[in-house]
Phi, psi and omega in degrees: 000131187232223212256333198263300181315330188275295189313332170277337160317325202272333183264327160310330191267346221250308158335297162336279173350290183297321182285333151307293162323323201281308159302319191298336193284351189236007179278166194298315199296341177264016189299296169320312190277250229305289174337322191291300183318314178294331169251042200277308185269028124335306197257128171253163189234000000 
């Protein structure tokens, strides 16, 4: 194994991450909870 086989390791894991990250954030069920967040400096109290 040399540097180059770890540097395609490193991007394949890290590309997963990201496609993994990109879903949970664009899934239906966090839609609400993220919407609420989105209006938190919005609201005055």
């Amino acid at each position: 194994m040399d540097i180059n086989d770890l540097r395609a390791i490193v991007t394949v894991l890290s590309f997963v991450s990201f496609v993994g990250i990109w879903v949970w954030a664009w899934s239906r069920k966090n839609r609400e909870r993220f919407e609420e967040a989105a209006q938190l400096p919005f609201r005055s109290e």
